[in-house]
BALOPA-461734 format. One line per 2 residues: number of its first residue (from 1); their letters; for each residue x, y, z of N, C-alpha, C. Coordinates in nm, 2 decimals. Last residue first. Layout:
<recs>
NUM> a> X/Y/Z/X/Y/Z/X/Y/Z  ... .
</recs>
This chain:
<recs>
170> xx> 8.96/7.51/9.03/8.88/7.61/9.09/8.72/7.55/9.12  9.27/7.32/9.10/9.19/7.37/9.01/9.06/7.45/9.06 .
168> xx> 9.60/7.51/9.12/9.45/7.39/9.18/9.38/7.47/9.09  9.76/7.63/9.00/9.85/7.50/9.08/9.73/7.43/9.13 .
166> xx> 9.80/7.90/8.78/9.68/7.84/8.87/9.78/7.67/8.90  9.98/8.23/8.88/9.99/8.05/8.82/9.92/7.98/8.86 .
164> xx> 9.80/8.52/8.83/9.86/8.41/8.92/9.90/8.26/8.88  9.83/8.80/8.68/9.79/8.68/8.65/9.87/8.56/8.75 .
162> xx> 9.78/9.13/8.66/9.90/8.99/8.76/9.82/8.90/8.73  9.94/9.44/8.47/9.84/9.31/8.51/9.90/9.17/8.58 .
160> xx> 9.98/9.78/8.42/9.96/9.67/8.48/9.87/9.53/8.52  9.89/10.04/8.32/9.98/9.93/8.23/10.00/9.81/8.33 .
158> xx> 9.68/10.14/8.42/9.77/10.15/8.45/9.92/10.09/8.45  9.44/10.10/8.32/9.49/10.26/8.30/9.62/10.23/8.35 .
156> xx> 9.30/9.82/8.49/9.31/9.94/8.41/9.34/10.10/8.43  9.48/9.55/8.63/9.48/9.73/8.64/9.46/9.81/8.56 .
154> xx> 9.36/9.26/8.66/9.37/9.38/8.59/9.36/9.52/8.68  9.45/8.99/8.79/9.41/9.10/8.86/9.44/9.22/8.77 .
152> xx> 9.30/8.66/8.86/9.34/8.75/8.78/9.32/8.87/8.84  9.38/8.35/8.96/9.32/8.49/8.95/9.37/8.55/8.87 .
150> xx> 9.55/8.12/8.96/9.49/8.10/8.82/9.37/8.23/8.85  9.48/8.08/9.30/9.54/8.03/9.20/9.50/8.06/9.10 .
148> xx> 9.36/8.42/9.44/9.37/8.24/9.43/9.50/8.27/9.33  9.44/8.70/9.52/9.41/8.60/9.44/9.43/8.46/9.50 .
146> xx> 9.59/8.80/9.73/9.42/8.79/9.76/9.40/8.70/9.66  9.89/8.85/9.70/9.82/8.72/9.79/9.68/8.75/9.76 .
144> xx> 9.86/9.02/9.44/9.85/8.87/9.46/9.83/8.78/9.54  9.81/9.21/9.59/9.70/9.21/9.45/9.70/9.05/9.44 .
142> xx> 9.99/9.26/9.75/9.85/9.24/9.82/9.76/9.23/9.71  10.20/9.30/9.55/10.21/9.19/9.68/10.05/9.16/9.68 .
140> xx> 10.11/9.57/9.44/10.10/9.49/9.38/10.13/9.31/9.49  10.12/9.74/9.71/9.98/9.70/9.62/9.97/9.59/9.55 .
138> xx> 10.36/9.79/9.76/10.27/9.76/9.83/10.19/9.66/9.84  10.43/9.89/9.54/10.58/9.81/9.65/10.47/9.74/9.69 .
136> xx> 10.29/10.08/9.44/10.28/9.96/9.40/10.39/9.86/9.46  10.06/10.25/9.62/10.23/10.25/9.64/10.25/10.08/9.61 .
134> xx> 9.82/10.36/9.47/9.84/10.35/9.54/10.02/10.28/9.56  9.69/10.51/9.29/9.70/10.60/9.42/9.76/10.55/9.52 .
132> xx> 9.70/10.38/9.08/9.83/10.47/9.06/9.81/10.58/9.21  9.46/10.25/9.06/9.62/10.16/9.08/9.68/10.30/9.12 .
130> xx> 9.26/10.35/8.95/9.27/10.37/9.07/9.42/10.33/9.11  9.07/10.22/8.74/9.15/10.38/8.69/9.22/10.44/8.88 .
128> xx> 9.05/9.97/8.83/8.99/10.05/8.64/9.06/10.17/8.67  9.12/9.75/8.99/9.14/9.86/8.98/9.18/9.92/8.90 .
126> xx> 9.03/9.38/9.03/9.02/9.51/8.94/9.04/9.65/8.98  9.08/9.08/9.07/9.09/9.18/9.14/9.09/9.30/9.02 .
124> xx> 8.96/8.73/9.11/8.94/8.86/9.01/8.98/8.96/9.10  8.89/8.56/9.31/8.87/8.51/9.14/8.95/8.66/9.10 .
122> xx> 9.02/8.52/9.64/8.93/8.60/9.53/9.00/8.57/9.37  9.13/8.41/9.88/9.00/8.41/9.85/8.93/8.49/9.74 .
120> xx> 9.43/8.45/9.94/9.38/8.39/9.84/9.21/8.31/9.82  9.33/8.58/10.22/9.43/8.56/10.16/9.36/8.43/10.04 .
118> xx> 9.09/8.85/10.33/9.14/8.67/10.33/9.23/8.72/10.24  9.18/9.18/10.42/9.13/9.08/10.33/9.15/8.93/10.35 .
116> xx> 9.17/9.49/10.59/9.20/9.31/10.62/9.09/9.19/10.52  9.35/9.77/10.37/9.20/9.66/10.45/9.26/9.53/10.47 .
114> xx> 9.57/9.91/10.43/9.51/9.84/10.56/9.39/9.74/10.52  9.57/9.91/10.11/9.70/9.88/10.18/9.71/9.80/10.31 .
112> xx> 9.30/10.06/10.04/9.36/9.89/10.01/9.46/9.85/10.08  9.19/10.26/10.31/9.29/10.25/10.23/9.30/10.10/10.18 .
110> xx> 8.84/10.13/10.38/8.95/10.18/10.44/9.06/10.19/10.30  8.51/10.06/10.37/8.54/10.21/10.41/8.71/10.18/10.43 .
108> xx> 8.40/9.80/10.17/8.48/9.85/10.29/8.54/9.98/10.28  8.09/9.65/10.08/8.14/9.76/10.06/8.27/9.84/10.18 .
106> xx> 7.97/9.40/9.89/8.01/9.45/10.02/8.13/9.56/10.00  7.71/9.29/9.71/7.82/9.40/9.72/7.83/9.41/9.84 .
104> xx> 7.55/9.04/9.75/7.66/9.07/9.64/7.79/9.14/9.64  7.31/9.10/9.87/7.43/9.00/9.90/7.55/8.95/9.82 .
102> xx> 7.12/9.26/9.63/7.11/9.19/9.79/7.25/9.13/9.80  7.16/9.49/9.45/7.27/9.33/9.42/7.24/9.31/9.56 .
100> xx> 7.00/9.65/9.47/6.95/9.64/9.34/7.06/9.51/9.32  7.11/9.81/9.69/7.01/9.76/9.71/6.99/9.67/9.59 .
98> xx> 7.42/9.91/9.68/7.37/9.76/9.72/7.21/9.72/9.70  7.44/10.08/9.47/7.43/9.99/9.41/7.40/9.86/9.50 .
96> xx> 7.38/10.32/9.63/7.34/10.37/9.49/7.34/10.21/9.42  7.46/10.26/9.87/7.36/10.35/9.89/7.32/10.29/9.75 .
94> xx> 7.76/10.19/9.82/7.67/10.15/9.90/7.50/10.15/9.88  7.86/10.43/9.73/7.82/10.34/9.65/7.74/10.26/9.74 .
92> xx> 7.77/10.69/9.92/7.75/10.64/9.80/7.77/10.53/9.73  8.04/10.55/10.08/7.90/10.51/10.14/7.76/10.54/10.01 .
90> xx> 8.22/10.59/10.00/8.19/10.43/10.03/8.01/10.40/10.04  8.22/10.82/9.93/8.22/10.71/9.79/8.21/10.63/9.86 .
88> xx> 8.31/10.92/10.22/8.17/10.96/10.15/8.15/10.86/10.02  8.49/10.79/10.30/8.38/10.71/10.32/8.27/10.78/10.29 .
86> xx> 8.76/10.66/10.07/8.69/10.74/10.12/8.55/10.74/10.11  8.87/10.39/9.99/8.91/10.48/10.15/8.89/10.63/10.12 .
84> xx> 8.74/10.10/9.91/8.69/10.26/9.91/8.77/10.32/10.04  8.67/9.85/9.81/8.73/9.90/9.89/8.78/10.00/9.87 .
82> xx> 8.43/9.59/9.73/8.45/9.71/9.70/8.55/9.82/9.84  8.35/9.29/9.63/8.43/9.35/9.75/8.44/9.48/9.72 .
80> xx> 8.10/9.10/9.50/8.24/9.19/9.48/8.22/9.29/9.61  8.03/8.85/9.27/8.04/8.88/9.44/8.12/8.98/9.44 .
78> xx> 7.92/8.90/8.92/8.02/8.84/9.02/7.97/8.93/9.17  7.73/8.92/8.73/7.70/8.83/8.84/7.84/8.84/8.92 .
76> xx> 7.77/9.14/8.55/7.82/9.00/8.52/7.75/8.88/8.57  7.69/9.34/8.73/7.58/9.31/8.63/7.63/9.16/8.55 .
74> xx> 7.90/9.34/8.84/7.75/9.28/8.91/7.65/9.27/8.82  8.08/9.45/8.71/8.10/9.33/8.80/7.99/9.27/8.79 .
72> xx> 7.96/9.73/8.64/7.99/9.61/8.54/8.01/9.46/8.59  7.94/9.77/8.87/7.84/9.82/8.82/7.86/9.67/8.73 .
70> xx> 8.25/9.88/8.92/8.17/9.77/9.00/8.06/9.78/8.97  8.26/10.07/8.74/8.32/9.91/8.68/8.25/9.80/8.79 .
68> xx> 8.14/10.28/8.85/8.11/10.23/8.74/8.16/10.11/8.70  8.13/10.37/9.17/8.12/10.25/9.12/8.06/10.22/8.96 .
66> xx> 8.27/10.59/9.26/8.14/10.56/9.26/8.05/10.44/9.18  8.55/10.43/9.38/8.46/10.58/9.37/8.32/10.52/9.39 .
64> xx> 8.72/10.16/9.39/8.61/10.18/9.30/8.51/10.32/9.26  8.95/10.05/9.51/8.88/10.24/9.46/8.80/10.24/9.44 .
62> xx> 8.97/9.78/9.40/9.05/9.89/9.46/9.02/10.01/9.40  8.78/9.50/9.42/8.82/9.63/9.34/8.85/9.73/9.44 .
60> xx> 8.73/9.18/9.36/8.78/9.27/9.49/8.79/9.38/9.39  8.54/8.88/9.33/8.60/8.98/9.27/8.63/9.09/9.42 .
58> xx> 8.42/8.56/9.25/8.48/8.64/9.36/8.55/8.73/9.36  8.23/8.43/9.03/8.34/8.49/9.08/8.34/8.57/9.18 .
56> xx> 8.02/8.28/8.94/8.08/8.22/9.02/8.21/8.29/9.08  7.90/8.44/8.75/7.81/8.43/8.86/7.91/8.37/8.98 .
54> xx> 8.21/8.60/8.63/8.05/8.59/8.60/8.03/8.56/8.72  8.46/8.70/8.45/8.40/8.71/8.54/8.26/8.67/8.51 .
52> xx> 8.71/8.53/8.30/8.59/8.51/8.34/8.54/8.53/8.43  8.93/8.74/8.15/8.91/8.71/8.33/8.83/8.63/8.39 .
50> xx> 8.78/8.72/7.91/8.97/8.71/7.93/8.95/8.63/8.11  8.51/8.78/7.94/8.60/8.69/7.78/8.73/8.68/7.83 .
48> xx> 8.45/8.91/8.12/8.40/8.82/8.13/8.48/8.75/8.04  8.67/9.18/8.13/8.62/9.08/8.23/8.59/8.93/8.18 .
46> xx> 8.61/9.22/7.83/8.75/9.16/7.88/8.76/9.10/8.01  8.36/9.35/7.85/8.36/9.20/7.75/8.53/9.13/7.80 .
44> xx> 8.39/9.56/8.01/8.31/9.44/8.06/8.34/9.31/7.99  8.54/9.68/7.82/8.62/9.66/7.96/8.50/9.56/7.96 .
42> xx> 8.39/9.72/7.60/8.47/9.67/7.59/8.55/9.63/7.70  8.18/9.98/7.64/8.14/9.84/7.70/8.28/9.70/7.67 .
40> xx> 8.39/10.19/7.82/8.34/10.15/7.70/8.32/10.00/7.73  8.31/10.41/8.12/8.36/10.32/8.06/8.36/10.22/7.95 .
38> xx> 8.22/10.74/8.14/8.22/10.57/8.15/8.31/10.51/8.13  8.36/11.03/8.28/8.31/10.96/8.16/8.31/10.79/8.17 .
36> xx> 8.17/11.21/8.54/8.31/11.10/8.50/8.24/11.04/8.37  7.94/11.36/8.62/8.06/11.41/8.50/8.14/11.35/8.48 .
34> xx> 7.80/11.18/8.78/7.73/11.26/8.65/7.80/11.29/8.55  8.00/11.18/9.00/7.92/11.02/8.89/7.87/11.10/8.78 .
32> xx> 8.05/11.42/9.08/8.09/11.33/9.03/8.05/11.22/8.91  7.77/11.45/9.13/7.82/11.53/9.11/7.94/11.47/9.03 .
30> xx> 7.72/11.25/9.39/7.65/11.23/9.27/7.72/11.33/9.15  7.98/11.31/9.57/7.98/11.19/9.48/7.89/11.19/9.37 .
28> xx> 8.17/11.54/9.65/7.99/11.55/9.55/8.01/11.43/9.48  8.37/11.48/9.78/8.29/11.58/9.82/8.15/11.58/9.76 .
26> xx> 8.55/11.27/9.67/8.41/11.23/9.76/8.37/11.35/9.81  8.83/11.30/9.56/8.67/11.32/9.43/8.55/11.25/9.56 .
24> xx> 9.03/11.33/9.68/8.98/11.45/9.69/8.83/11.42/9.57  9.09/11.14/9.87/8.95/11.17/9.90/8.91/11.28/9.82 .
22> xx> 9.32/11.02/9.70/9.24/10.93/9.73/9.13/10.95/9.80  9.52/11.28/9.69/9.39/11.22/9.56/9.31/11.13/9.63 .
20> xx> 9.60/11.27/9.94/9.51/11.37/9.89/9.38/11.34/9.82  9.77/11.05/9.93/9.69/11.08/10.05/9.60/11.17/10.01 .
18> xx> 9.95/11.15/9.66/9.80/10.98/9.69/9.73/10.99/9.82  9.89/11.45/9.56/9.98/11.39/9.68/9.83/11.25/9.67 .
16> xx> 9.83/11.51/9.18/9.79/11.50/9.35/9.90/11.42/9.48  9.98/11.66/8.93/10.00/11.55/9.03/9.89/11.61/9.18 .
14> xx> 9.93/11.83/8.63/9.91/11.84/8.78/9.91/11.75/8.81  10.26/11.91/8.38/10.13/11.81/8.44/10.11/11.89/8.59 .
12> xx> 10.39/12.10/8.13/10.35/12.08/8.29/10.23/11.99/8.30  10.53/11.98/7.84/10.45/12.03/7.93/10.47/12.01/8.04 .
10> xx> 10.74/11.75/7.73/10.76/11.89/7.79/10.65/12.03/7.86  10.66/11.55/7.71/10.62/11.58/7.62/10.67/11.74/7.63 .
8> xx> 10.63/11.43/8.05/10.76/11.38/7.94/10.74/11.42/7.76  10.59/11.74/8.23/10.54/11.60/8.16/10.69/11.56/8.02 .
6> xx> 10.71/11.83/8.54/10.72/11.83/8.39/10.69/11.69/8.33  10.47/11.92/8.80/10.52/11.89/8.74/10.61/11.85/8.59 .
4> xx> 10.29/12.08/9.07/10.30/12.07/8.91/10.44/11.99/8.87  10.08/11.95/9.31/10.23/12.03/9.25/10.22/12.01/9.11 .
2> xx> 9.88/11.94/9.59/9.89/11.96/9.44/10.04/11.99/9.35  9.84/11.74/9.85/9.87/11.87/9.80/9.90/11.86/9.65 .
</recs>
């Protein structure tokens, strides 16, 4: 549900309820994809130059929608997880990016909170504009166990980043 709120500039802001926001953009995924604005090629260069993403990484992204950063992943080369709890965007991305990365993109239909992930099986965790749907008590734990050692887990937009202490080498 929707409420308004006061912004710290003294305006009103709109808030979504996170159970809300997290299906309310899967009604018209292509519709969507058309009018979200990208992303500047500068997020990819911080993957690969800071996070090293490339052919050898193992990446997870929370939310991804319709998959513009996971676009960026794969065009890197990395393996990526995509976890989508809503299954119109799951299945749009699916649709729009597995064929063109055979065995690359796997795509899971549930909230990040329930999906059942390995534990420290992944290089890289990314959620570009998504973190804030979800309850960082939560989130941020389960950002770290999935990492390895020496992962990395950008949250863009959402002033947050976990960088794990790497203790083995990769």
């Amino acid at each position: 549900m929707a409420k308004l709120t006061q912004a710290p500039n003294g305006g009103n802001v709109s808030t979504l309820d996170r159970k809300v926001g997290r299906t309310a953009f899967g009604s018209a995924p292509d519709l969507y994809a058309r009018g979200r604005p990208g992303y500047p090629p500068r997020v990819a260069e911080i993957l690969r130059d800071l996070c090293r993403a490339g052919p050898e990484t193992a990446a997870f992204e929370i939310g991804p929608g319709t998959g513009q950063a996971t676009a960026r992943l794969l065009d890197l080369g990395c393996t990526v997880c995509a976890i989508e709890p809503d299954a119109r965007l799951a299945a749009y991305l699916s649709e729009s990016l597995g064929p063109a990365h055979p065995g690359r993109l796997t795509v899971m239909q549930a909230p990040f909170e329930e999906a059942a992930l390995p534990s420290t099986a992944f290089d890289l965790g990314v959620a570009a504009t998504s973190f804030h749907w979800l309850d960082p008590a939560i989130g941020l734990p389960k950002v770290k166990q999935l990492l390895r050692p020496g992962g990395h887990g950008p949250c863009g937009g959402t002033s947050t980043a976990i960088r794990t202490r790497r203790t083995t080498s990769r």
